[in-house]
Backbone as JSON, one array per atom type, in Angstrom:
{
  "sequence": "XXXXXXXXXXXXXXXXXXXXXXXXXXXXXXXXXXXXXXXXXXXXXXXXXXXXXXXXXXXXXXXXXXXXXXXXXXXXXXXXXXXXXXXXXXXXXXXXXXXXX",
  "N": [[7.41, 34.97, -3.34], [6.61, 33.73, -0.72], [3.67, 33.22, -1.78], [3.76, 31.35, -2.87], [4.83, 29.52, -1.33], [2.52, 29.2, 0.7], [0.84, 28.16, -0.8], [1.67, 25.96, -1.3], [2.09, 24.58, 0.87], [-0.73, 24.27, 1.52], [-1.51, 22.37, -0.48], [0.77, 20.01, 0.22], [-1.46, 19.38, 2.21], [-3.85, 18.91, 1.68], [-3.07, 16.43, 0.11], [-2.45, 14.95, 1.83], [-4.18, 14.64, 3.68], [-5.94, 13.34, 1.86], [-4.28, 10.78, 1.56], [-4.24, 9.86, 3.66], [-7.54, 9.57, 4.05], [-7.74, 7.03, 2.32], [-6.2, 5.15, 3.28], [-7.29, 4.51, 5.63], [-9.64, 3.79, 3.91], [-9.03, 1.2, 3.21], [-9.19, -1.4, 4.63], [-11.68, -1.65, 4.53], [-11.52, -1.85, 1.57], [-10.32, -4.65, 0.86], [-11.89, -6.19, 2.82], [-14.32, -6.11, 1.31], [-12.91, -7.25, -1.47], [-12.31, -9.93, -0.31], [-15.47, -10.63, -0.12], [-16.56, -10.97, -2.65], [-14.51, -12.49, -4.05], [-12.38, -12.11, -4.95], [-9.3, -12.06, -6.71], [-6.13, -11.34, -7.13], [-5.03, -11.4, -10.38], [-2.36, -12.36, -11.26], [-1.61, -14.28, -9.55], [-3.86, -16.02, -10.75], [-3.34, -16.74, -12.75], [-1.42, -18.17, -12.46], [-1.85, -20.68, -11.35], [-3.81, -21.45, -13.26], [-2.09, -22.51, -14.67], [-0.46, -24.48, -13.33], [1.96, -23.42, -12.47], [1.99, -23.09, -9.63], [2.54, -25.25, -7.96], [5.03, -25.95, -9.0], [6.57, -23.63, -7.45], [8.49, -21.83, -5.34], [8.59, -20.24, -2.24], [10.71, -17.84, -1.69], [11.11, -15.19, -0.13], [8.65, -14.22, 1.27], [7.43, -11.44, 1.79], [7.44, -8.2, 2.95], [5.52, -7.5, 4.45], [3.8, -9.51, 4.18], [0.97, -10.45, 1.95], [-0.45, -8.08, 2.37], [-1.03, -8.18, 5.04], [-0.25, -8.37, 8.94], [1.39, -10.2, 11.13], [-0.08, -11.6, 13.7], [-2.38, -9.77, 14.11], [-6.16, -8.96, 13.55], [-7.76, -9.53, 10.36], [-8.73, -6.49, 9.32], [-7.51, -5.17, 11.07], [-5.09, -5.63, 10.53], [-4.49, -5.03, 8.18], [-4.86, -2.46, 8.06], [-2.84, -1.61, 9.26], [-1.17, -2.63, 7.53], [-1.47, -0.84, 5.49], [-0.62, 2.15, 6.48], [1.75, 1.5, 6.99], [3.15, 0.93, 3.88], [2.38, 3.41, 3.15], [3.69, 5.41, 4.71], [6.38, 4.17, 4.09], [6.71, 4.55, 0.72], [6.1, 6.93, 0.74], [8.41, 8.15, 2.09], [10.8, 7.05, 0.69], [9.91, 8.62, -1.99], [10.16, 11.43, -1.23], [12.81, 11.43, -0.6], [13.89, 10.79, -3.21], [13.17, 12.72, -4.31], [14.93, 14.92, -3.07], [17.2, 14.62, -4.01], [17.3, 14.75, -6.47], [16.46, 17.18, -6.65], [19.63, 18.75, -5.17]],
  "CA": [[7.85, 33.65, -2.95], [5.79, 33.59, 0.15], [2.76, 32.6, -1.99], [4.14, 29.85, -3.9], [5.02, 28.73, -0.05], [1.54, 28.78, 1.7], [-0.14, 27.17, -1.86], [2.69, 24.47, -1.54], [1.85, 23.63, 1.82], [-1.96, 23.74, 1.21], [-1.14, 20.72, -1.33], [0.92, 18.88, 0.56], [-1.94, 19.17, 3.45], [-4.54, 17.68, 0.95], [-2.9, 15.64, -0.18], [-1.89, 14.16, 3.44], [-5.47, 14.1, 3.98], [-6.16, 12.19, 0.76], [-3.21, 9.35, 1.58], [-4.76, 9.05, 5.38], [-8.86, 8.65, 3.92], [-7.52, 6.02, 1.57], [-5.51, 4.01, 4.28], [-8.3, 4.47, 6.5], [-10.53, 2.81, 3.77], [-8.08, 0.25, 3.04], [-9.89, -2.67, 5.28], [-13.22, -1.88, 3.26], [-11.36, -2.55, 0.19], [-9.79, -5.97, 2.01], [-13.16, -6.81, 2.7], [-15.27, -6.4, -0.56], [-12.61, -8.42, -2.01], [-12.61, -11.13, 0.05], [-16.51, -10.58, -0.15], [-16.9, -11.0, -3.83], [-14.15, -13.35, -4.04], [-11.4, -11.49, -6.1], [-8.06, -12.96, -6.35], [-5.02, -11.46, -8.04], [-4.56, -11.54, -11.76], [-1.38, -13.29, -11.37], [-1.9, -15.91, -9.12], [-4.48, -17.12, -11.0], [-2.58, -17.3, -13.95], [0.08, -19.08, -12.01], [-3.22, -21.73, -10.58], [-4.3, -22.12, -14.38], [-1.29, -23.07, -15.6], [0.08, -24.88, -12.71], [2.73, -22.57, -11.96], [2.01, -22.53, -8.11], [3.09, -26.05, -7.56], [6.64, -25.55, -8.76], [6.56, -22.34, -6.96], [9.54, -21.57, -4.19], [8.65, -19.1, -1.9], [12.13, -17.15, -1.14], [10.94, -14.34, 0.56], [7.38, -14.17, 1.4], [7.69, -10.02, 1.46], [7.6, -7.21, 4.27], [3.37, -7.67, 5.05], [2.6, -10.84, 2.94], [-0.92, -10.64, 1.4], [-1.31, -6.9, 2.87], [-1.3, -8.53, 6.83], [0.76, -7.99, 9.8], [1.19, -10.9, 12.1], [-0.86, -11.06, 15.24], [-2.95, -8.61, 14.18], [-7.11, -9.47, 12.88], [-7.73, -8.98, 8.76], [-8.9, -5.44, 9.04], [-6.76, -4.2, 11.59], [-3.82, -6.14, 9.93], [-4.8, -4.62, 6.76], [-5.02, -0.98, 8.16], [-1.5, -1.24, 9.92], [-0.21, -2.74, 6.53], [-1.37, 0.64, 4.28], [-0.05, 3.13, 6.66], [3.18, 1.34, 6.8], [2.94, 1.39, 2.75], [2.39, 4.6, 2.77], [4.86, 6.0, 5.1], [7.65, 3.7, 3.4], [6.49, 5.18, -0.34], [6.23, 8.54, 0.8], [10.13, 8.24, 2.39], [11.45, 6.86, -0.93], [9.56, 9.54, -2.51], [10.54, 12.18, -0.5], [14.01, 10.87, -0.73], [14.35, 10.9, -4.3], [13.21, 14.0, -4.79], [15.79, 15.4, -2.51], [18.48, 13.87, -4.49], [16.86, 15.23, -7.71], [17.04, 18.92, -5.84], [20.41, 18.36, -5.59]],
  "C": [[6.97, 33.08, -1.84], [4.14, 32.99, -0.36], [2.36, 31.7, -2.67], [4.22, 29.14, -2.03], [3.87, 28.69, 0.48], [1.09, 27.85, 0.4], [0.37, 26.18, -1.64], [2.1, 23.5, -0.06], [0.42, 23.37, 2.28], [-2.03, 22.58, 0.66], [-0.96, 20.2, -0.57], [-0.67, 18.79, 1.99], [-3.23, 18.53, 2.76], [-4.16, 16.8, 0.78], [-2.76, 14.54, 0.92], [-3.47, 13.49, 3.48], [-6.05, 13.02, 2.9], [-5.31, 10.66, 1.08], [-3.85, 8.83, 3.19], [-6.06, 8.68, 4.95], [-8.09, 7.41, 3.44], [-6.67, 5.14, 2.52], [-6.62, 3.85, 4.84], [-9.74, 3.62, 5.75], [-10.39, 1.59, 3.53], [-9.12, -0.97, 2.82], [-10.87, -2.59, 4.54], [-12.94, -2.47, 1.98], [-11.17, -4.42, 0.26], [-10.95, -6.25, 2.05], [-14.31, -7.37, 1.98], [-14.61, -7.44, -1.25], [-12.63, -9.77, -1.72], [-14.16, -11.83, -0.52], [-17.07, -11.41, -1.52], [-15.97, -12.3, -4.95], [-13.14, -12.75, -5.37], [-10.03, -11.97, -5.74], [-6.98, -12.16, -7.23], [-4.51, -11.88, -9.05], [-3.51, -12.94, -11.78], [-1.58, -14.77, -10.55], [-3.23, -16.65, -9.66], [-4.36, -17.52, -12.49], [-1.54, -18.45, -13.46], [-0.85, -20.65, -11.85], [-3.03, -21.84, -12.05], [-3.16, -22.9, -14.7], [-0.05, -23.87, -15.02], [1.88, -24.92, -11.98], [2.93, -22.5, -10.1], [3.0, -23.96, -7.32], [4.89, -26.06, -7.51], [6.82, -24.61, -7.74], [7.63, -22.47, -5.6], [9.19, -20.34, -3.25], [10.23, -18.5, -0.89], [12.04, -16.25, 0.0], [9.21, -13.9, 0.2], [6.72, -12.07, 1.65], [7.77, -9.62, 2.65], [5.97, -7.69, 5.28], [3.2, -8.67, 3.63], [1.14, -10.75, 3.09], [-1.66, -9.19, 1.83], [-1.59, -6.85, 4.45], [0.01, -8.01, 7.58], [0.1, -9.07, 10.53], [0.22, -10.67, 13.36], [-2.12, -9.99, 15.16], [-4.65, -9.46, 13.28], [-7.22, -8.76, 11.31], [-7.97, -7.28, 8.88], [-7.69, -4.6, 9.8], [-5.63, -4.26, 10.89], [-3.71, -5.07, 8.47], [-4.24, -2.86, 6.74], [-3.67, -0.62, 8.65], [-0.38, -1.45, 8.11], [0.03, -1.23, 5.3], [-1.17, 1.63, 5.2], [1.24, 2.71, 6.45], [3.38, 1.28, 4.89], [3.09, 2.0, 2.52], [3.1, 4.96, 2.87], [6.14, 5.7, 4.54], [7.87, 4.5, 2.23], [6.69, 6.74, 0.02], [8.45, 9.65, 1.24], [10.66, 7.77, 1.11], [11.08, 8.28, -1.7], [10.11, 10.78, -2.86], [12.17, 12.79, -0.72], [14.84, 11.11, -2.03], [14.2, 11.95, -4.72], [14.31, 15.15, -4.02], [16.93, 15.77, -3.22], [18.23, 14.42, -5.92], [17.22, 16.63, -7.8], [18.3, 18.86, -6.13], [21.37, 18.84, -6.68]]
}
């Protein structure tokens, strides 16, 4: 049992490290897109077909567009995918608990 338990927590310790590079490159991604001028599938289905005008915004989300107030695009960006993460990983976490169980 003991060596199902260190392999297990080798994983999760890659994997940790895998979910922190990828936040950490976040802003690069945020950037290129801006860069290159990439826009979201959907909203530019919504633009073609003049979908945006009707458009209501109800609830603009938790981090609209991937930002955090007050904060500049990259940093904003980099605070928005840890909080991402950490949220996903608690649901996650969470459900698998409940699955245990």
């Amino acid at each position: 049992m003991k060596i199902i338990s260190m392999s297990m927590d080798s994983w999760i310790q890659r994997a940790a490290l895998m979910l922190l590079g990828l936040v950490i490159v976040a802003p690069f991604f945020g950037w290129t897109a801006s860069i290159v001028g990439y826009a979201e599938p959907l909203e530019n289905a919504a633009k073609m077909t003049g979908a945006t005008d009707a458009a209501m915004n109800l609830n603009p989300g938790v981090l609209p567009d991937y930002t955090v107030g007050g904060f500049s695009g990259p940093i904003g960006t980099l605070i928005s995918a840890g909080v991402g993460t950490v949220l996903t990983l608690i649901v996650a976490f969470g459900a698998g608990r409940l699955l245990e169980s």
